[in-house]
C-alpha positions, 0 to 999 in steps of 0.5 A: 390461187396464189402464185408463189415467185420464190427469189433466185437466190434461195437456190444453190447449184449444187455439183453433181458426182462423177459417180452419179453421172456414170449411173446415169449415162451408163448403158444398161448391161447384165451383172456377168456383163458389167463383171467382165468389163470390169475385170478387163480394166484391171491388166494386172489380173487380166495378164494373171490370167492369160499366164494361167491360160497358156500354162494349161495349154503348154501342160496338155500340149508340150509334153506330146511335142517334145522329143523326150518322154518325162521319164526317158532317161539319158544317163550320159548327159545327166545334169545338162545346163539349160540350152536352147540347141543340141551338142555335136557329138561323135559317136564311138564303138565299144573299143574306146571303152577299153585300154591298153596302157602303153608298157616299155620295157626296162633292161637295165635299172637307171643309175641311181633308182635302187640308192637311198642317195639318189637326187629328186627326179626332173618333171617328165617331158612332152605330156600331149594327148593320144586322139581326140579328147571324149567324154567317154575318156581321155589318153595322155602319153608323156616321154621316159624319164630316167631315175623315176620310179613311177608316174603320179597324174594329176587333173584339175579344173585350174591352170594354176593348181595340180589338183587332186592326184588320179593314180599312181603308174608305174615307170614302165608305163607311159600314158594314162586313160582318164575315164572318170566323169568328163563333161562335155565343153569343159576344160581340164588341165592335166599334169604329171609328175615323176617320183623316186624315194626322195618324193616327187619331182616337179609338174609337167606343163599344163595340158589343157583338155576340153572333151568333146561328147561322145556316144556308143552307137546304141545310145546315138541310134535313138537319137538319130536311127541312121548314126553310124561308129565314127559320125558325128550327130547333133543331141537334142536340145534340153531348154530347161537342162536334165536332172541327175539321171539325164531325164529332161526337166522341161518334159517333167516340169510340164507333166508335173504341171498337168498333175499339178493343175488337175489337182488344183482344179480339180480338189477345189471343184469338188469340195467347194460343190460340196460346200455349197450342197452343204452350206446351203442346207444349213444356213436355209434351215438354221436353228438346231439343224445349223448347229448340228451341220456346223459342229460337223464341220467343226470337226472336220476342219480340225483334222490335219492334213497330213494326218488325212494324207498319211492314213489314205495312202496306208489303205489306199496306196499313194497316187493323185487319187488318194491326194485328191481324196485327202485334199477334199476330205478336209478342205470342204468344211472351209467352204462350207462355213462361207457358203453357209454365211452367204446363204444366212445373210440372203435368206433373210432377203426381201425377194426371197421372203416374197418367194416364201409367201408365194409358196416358192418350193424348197428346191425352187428357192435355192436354185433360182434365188439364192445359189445364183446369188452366192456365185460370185462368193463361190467363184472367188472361193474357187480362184483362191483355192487353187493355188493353195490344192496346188502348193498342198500337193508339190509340199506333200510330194516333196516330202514323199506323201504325194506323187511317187517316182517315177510320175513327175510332179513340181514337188517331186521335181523340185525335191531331186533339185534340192538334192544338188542345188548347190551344184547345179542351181537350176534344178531347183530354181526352175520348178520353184519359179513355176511354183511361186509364179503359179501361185503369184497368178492365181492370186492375183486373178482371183482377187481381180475376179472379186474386184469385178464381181462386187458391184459395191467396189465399182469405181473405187481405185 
């Protein structure tokens, strides 16, 4: 036989691939292994994921915790900006809610009161306050000024304007009890004025009042059981501040977390469950049993939402269950069609071929071969999902087709908040954040989750 001793330099060394290192050096794992480490390389899904954690654990644990139910109502502090402690407040009786103004009495008319000649009159003299400043109401006295005939009050958030006039007293009287809407830590600038038949006189010097919150005894005792008239008692604290009937934000926003969630989860789950039954059936089959399944869907798919929404709630009333109803009665046939995909494109496989020549049953081959196979489709479909059951209902509920009032939801929390957003802007900003940050973290998660499980995408960047 002869030896064949080909020259060295008819081979060329060629450079092996990063890739095709990796394969080889790679430590054997199973697909849900390599999936999950994988997914923990890409830290953006990974911190998308923890938020979408610790936003479900606050949404079954804070609303227990906290010391105010969703609904409870504090119509004393309504609007509260957020805080992280409570207000001193001073608790008063039912005696701070009356007045008697105080009256002099006038014997002699002054010189000049009844002449159609008489001079302007001076501004009053010594405004100053009579007590403490409450929210509950404000008393300011002033001294007699001879030649008015009555007193105009003025209160204003300015040091430099009168503002709007609170009422008109007569000459006679000399103080005034302010009991409109006062805010706690505020300042209000107070002035007065004296008139006769000229006009007004000028302005007294601006009284600077900043009110201090004050609560009846029945309102403090469910606070703290042992207030008594005259204490001062520390509120609780409001982190993400009250709405417009004093209810805490942060207790509604959690609750309307859980609703939320359970429908985000919870639609999905069932109508994707569906979809693969569904699906399933119509790609295996194909042929007219697939044209017919699929016109089906069709159908379905091509019936809005609102409509769905709109005529369940006439039969059935509105509640989560009838939104959870409407969002799977229409939401199913979207799954389906991509299941139904997946399930064309596998069964034309060769181990699934092979189960048929073994005469694998129906059952069997679904189950075993082709479901565990579609899963990572199902599981992205899943993740996807979610954030858009979730936006469905808070948009639903804003309108007024989801969730009502009193039950608490991102929709309707957020449609109370739009209501004063350009007084109070964090009634609206807040459950808005949530909104968008919950979506923003399901879409990031489920597109790392699809990443993770495609093994075709591995090492690509």
């Amino acid at each position: 036989m002869r030896e064949i001793n080909p020259p060295a330099e008819l081979f060329v060394q060629l450079p092996v691939k990063r890739h095709a290192v990796e394969i080889i050096s790679r430590p054997s794992v199973s697909y849900w292994q390599d999936a999950w480490q994988r997914l923990r390389q890409n830290k953006v899904a990974i911190v998308a994921g923890s938020y979408i954690f610790f936003l479900t654990l606050a949404a079954l644990i804070l609303p227990e915790v906290i010391h105010y139910q969703y609904d409870e109502q504090e119509i004393w502090n309504a609007h509260q900006t957020p805080s992280l402690s409570g207000e001193t407040a001073k608790v008063v009786g039912e005696n701070h809610l009356q007045f008697e103004p105080k009256i002099i009495e006038i014997t002699n008319e002054p010189e000049g009161i009844a002449g159609s000649f008489d001079p302007p009159v001076s501004s009053p003299h010594n405004l100053r306050l009579v007590g403490d400043p409450l929210t509950v109401g404000v008393v300011v006295t002033w001294d007699k000024m001879e030649g008015a005939q009555g007193y105009r009050v003025h209160r204003s958030r300015s040091a430099d304007t009168l503002g709007l006039p609170l009422e008109d007293v007569s000459a006679n009287q000399l103080n005034f009890f302010d009991a409109s809407a006062l805010e706690s830590s505020a300042n209000y600038f107070y002035f007065v004025t004296a008139f006769n038949s000229f006009g007004d006189g000028p302005s007294t010097k601006a009284l600077e009042v900043r009110p201090i919150r004050a609560l009846t005894l029945q309102d403090a005792l469910k606070i703290n059981p042992e207030a008594k008239i005259g204490e001062t008692i520390t509120t609780n604290a409001h982190i993400f501040g009250t709405d417009y009937l004093g209810r805490d934000l942060l207790a509604r926003i959690m609750v309307g977390a859980r609703i939320s969630l359970f429908i985000g989860f919870g639609a999905p789950l069932i109508y994707v469950l569906v979809g693969i039954i569904y699906g399933s059936i119509s790609g295996y089959f194909g042929g007219l049993i697939d044209d017919f399944m699929m016109r089906i869907t069709d159908i379905v798919a091509t019936v809005p939402e609102l409509l769905v929404v709109i005529l369940l709630q006439v039969v059935m009333g509105s509640g989560v269950v009838t939104l959870l109803i409407a969002l799977v009665a229409v939401a199913w046939a979207r799954s389906a069609r991509q299941i139904r995909g997946e399930v064309l494109r596998l069964r034309e496989m060769e181990f699934v071929q092979a189960a048929l020549v073994l005469g694998t049953p129906f059952r069997k081959i679904v189950f075993r071969h082709l479901l565990p196979n579609v899963m990572s489709t199902v599981l992205v479909v899943l993740t996807l999902a979610v954030p858009s059951a979730i936006f469905t209902e808070a948009f639903l509920s804003f309108i007024g087709l989801g969730i009502s009032p009193p039950m608490a939801s991102w929709g309707t929390v957020t449609k109370d908040g739009a209501q004063v957003f350009l007084t109070y802007p964090h009634e609206l900003l807040i459950p808005s954040i949530m909104i968008c940050l919950t979506m923003l973290a399901f879409n990031l998660f489920g597109d790392g989750l699809r990443d993770a499980l495609d093994p075709k995408l591995r090492g690509v960047s």
